[in-house]
C-alpha positions in Angstrom: -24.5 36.6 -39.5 -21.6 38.8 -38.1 -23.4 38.6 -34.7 -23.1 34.7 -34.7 -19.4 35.1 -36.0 -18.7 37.3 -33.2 -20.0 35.3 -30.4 -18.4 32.3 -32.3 -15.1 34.1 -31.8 -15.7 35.1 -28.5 -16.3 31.6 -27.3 -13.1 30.7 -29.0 -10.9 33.6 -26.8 -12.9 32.3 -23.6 -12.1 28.7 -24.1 -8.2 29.6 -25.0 -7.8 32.0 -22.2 -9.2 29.1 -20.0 -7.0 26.5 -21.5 -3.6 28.7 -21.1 -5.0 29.4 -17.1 -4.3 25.7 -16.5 -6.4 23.9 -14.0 -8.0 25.9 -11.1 -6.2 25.7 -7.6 -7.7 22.8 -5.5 -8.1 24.1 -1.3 -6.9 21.4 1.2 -6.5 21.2 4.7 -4.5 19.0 6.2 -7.3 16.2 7.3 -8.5 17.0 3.2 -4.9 16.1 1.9 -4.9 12.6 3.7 -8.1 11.5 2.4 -6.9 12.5 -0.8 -4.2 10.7 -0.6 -6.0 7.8 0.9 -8.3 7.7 -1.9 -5.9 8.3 -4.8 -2.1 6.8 -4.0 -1.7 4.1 -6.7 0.3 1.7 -4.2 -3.1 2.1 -2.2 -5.0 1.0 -4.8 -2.5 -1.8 -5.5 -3.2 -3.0 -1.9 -6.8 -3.1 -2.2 -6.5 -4.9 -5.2 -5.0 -7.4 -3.3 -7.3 -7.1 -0.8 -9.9 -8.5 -3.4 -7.7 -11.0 -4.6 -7.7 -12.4 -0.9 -11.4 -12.5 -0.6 -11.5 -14.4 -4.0 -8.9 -16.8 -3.1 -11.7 -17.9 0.8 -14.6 -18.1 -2.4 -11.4 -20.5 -4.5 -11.0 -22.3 -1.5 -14.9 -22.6 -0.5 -15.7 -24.0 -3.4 -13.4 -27.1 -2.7 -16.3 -28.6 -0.6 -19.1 -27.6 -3.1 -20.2 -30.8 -5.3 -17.6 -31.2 -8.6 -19.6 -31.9 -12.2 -17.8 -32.6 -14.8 -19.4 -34.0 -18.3 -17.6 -35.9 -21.1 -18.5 -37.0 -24.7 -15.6 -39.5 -26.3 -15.9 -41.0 -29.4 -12.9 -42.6 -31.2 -11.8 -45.0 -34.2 -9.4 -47.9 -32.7 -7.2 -48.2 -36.4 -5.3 -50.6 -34.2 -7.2 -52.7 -32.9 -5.5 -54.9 -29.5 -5.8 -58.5 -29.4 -5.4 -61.1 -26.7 -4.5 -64.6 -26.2 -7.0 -67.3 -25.9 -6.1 -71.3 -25.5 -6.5 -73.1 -29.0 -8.6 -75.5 -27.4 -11.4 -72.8 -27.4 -11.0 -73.0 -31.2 -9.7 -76.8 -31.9 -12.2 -78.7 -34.0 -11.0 -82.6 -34.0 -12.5 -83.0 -37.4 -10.1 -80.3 -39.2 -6.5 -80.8 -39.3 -6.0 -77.2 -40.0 -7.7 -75.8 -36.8 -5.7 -74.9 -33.9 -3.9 -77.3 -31.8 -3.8 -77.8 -28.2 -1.1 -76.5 -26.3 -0.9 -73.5 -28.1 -2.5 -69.7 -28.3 -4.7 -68.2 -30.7 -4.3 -64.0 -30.8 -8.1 -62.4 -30.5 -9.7 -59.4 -30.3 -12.4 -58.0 -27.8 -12.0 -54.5 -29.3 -14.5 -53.3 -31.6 -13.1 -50.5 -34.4 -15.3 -47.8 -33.4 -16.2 -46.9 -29.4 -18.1 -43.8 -27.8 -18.1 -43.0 -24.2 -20.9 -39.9 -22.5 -20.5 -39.7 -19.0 -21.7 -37.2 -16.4 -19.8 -37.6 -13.0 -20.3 -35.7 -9.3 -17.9 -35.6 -6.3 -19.0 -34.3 -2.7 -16.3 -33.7 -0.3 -18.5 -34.6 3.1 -15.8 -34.7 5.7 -12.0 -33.4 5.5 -10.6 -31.7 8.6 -7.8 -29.8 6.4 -10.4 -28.1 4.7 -12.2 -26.9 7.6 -9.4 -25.6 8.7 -8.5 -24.2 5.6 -11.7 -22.2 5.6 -10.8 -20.6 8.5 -7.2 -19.9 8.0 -8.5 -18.5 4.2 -10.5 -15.5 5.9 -7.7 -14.9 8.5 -5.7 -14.5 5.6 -8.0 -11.5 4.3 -8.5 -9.9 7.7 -4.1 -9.9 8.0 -4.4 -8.2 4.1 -7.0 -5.7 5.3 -4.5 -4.8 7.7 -1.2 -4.6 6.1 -3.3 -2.2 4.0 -4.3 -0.3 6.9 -0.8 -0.1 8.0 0.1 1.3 4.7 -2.9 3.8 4.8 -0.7 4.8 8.1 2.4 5.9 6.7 0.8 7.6 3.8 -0.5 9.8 6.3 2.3 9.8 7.9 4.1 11.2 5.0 1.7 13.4 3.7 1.8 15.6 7.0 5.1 15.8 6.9 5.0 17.5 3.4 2.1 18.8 4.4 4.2 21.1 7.2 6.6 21.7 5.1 5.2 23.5 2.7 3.4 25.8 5.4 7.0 26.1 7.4 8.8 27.5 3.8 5.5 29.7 2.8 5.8 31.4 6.3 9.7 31.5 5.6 8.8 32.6 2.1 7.3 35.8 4.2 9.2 36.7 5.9 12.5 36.8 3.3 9.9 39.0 1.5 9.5 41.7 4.2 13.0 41.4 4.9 13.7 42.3 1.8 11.7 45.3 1.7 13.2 46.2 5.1 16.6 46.3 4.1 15.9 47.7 0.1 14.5 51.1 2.6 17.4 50.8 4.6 19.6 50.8 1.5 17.7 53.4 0.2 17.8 55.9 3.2 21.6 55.3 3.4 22.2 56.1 -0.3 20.1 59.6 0.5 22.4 60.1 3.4 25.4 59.2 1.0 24.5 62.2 -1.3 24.2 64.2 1.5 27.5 63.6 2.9 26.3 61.9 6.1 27.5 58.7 5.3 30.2 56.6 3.3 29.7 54.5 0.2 31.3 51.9 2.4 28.4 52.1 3.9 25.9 51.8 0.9 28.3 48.9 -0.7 27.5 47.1 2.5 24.0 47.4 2.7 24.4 46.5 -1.3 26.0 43.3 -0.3 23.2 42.3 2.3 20.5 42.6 -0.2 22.0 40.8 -3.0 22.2 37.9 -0.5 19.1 38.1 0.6 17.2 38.0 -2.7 19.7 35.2 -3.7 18.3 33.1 -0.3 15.0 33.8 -1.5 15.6 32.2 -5.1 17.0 29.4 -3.3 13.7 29.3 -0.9 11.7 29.9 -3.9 12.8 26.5 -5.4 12.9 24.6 -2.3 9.1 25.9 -2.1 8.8 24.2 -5.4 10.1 21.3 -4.9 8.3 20.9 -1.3 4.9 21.8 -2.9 6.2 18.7 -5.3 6.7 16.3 -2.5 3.2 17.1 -1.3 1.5 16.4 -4.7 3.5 13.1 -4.8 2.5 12.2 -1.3 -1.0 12.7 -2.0 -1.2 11.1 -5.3 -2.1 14.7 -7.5 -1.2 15.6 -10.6 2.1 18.0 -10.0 0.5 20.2 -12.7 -2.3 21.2 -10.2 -2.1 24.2 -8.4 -2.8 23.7 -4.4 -4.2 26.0 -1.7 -3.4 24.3 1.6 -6.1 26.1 3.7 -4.4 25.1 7.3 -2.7 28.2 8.8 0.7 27.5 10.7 -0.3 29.6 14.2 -3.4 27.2 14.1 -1.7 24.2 14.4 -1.5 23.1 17.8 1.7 21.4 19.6 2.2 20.8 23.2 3.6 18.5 25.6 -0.1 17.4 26.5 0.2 15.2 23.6 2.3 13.1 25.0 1.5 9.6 25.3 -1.5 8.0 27.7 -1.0 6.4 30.6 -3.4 3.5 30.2 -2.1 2.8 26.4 -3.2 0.0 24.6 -1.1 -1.9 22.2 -3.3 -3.1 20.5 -4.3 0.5 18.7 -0.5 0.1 16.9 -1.2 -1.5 13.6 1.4 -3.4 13.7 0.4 -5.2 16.9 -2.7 -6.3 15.6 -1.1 -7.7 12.3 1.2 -10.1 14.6 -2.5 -10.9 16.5 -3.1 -11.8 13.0 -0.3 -13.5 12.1 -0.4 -15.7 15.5 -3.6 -16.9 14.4 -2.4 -18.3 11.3 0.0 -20.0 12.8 -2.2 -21.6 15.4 -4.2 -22.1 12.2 -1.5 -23.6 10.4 -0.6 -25.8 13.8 -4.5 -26.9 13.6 -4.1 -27.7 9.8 -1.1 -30.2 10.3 -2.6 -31.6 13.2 -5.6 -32.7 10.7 -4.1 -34.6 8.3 -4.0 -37.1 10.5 -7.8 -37.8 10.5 -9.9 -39.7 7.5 -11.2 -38.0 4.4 -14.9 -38.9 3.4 -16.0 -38.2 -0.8 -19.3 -39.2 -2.0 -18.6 -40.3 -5.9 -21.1 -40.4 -8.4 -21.1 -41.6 -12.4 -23.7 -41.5 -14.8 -23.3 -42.2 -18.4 -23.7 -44.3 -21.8 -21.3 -46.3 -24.2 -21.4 -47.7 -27.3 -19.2 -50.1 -29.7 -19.6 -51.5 -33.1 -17.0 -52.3 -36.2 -19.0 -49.6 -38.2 -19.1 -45.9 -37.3 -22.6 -44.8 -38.6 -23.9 -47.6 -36.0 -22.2 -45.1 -33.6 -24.2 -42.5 -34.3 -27.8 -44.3 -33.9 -29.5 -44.3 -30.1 -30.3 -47.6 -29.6 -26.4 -48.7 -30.0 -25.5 -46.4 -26.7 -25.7 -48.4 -23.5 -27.0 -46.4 -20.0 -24.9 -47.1 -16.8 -24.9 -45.7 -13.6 -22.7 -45.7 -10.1 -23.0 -44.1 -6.6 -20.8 -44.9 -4.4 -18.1 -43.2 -1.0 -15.0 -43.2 -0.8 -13.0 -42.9 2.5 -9.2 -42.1 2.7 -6.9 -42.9 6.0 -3.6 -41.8 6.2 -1.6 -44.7 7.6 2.3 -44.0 7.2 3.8 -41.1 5.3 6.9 -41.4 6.3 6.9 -39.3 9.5 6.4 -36.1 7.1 3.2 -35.0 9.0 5.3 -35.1 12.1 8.2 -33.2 11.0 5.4 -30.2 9.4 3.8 -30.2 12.9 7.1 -29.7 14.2 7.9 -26.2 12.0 4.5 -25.9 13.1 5.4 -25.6 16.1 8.3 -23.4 16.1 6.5 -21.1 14.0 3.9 -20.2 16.3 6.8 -20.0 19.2 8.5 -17.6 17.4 5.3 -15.3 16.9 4.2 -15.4 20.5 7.8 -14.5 21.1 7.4 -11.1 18.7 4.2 -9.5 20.8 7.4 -9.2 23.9 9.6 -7.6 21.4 7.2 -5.6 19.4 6.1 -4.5 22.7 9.2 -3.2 23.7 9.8 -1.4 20.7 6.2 0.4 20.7 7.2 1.4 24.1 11.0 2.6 22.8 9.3 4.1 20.2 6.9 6.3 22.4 9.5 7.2 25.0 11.5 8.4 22.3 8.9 10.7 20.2 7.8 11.9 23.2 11.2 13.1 24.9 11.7 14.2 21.2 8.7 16.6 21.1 9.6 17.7 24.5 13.1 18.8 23.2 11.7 20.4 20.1 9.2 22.4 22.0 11.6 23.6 24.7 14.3 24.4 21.3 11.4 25.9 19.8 10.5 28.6 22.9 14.3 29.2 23.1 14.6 30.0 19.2 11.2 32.1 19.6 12.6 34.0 22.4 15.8 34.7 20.2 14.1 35.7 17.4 12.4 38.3 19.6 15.3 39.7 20.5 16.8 39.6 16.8 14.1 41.7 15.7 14.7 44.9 18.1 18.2 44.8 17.8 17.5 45.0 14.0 15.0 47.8 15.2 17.6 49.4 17.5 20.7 49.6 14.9 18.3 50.9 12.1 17.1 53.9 14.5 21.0 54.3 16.0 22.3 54.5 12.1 19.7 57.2 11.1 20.0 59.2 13.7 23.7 59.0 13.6 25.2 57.3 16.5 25.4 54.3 15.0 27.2 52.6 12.5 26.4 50.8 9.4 28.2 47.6 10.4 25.8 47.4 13.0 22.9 47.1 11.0 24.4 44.6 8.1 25.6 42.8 11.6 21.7 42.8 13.2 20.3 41.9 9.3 22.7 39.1 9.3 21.6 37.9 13.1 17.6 38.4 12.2 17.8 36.2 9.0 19.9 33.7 10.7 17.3 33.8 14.1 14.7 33.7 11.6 16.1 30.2 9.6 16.5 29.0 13.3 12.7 29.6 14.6 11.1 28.1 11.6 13.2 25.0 11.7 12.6 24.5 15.2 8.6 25.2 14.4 9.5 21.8 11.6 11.0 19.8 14.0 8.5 20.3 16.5 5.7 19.4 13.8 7.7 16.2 12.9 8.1 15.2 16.5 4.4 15.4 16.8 3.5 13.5 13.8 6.2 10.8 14.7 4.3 10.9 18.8 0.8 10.4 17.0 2.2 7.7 14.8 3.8 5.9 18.0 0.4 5.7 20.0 -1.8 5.0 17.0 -3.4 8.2 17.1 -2.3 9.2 13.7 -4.8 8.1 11.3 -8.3 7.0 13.2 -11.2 5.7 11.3 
């Protein structure tokens, strides 16, 4: 029994220590991240929502031409019974003075007190242009939703690369504060040593004091902007921002160059947003099309089947025999003849509307090209700013080297080194927001050319 209790309680202590871990880190790459995101952002799933709601609206609109049966059963009690006028001499009898004379009206009544009414009826739209039409226009409609949610599938990546570069820019920053920070706590350190010594001053330590104190204050500040860029990325990709990440990507693996610049035989329609004004142009010609229709003849097929039955007493309702069969089959054919000139005036807007969209693809054209001259000339920059800040950083680092040796050997001073710490840090800031930039400006290039996101 104590062996049970024991391995009770031990499974207890496991389960707790597993709770109080938290969730286990999730590993993404970059490509990982977006297909996360693609799968799990909520507006995503709001947009393919809709994207069913569109496809159910061609089935609403399909089932406008399918036959239309509809049954009825009425049976009422006619308390008030109408009544008519009929001649008095239908009713005039010579022989009695007291009947009815001529010249006036005698009130009636054709109703009986009880009537029922069970009737089956059909319609069969056979011809209407509009619907046609309609038809068509309906699974435009879905292909311009798929779309819209393609474009938004776009900027989701879009976004989650961003954050997705900026948490590897600030964890390489992260780094690098740290082995700064060791750097300059051995510098401190050696100088305090010297201090005791009599080699150097305590201006000298108070200096190197100073440095460090800043230093580890810029890292608590790095620290939370870590934090709240690791945030950003859970939010882009739709995660819970209790769960831990491992972004697997490495930053030196990440390749950006000026061959990515933008082909010379590019195709507009690879932009999203090209092929949603294709889209949109065809509704509009749709739309034209529609208008255009009403014009023509409509062509139903009607169809009634049914009984009735009437009788002063209701339980002579109720029997069979009482309920009289009837039938009809018939067509009906509706031709617009003057409305007013309202057709006109709709073919008109018509008109305009598809105008105005065939004048878009010259201006969304212009744009795409605006757009791609600029991300590209942007990359460009960043790259060439990126070498530059590389090169300085480089040279940062040995004059950090340089003063450190100078100062312990004695020919140089201490205001050299705090001078080269200060220089690294700031070359240091410098290089990894030029690496940023020049991650951005690719993301932004792929995003111009359609290259971004490619299923």
């Amino acid at each position: 029994m104590k062996n049970y209790l024991s391995l009770f309680l031990a499974v207890l202590v496991l389960v707790g220590s597993a709770n109080a871990q938290g969730q286990a880190p999730q590993q993404f790459s970059l490509q990982e991240s977006i297909k996360y995101a693609l799968q799990n952002r909520a507006s995503l799933q709001v947009l393919r929502n809709q994207e069913r709601i569109d496809k159910a609206k061609v089935g609403e609109i399909r089932a406008m031409g399918l036959p239309q049966i509809n049954g009825s059963l009425d049976v009422g009690d006619n308390f008030i019974q109408q009544q008519s006028f009929l001649p008095a001499e239908f009713f005039n009898d010579p022989d009695d003075p007291n009947s009815p004379q001529p010249g006036t009206f005698v009130p009636v009544t054709f109703t009986p007190a009880y009537t029922g009414n069970a009737i089956l009826t059909g319609n069969q739209l056979l011809f209407d242009g509009t619907y046609l039409i309609g038809l068509k226009a309906a699974k435009t409609y879905t292909e311009l939703s798929k779309r819209n949610t393609a474009q938004s599938e776009i900027e989701v990546a879009e976004q989650v690369a961003k954050a997705y570069y900026g948490v590897l820019v600030n964890r390489e920053r992260m780094k690098l504060l740290d082995q700064n920070i060791i750097r300059l706590d051995t510098v401190l350190f050696q100088t305090k040593v010297m201090f005791e010594n009599g080699v150097a001053e305590k201006l000298d330590v108070d200096r190197l004091r100073v440095s460090l104190n800043n230093l580890k204050v810029e890292k608590q500040k790095a620290e939370r902007l870590m934090e709240l860029s690791e945030s950003l990325l859970k939010f882009q990709m739709g995660i819970d921002h209790k769960q831990q990440l491992v972004l697997t990507d490495k930053l030196e693996e990440v390749e950006v160059s000026t061959a990515q610049a933008a082909p010379q035989n590019f195709n507009y329609s690879s932009r999203i947003e090209y092929a949603i004004l294709e889209t949109q142009r065809d509704l509009a010609e749709l739309d034209l099309r529609n208008r255009r229709s009403g014009y023509m003849p409509k062509l139903y097929l009607n169809a009634r089947y049914g009984y009735n039955a009437a009788n002063n007493e209701f339980s002579e309702i109720t029997k069979t025999r009482n309920w009289l069969e009837y039938g009809y089959v018939g067509g009906q054919i509706q031709l617009p003849i003057f409305d007013g000139l309202r057709k006109h005036y709709q073919i008109q807007q018509a008109k305009l509307t598809l105008d105005n969209t065939k004048y878009g693809f010259e201006t969304l054209r212009q744009s795409i090209d605006l757009q791609i001259d600029q991300s590209s000339t942007e990359l460009t920059n960043a790259l060439d700013v990126l070498d530059s800040q590389r090169e300085n950083l480089e040279l940062a680092e040995e004059i950090a080297r340089v003063s450190k040796i100078k100062f312990q050997e004695g020919v140089g001073s201490n205001l050299e080194v705090v001078t080269a710490e200060t220089d690294l840090r700031q070359a240091q800031t410098n290089y990894y927001a030029a690496i940023y930039d020049a991650l951005i400006a690719k993301v932004n290039l792929e995003k111009a050319t359609g290259t971004l996101l490619t299923k």
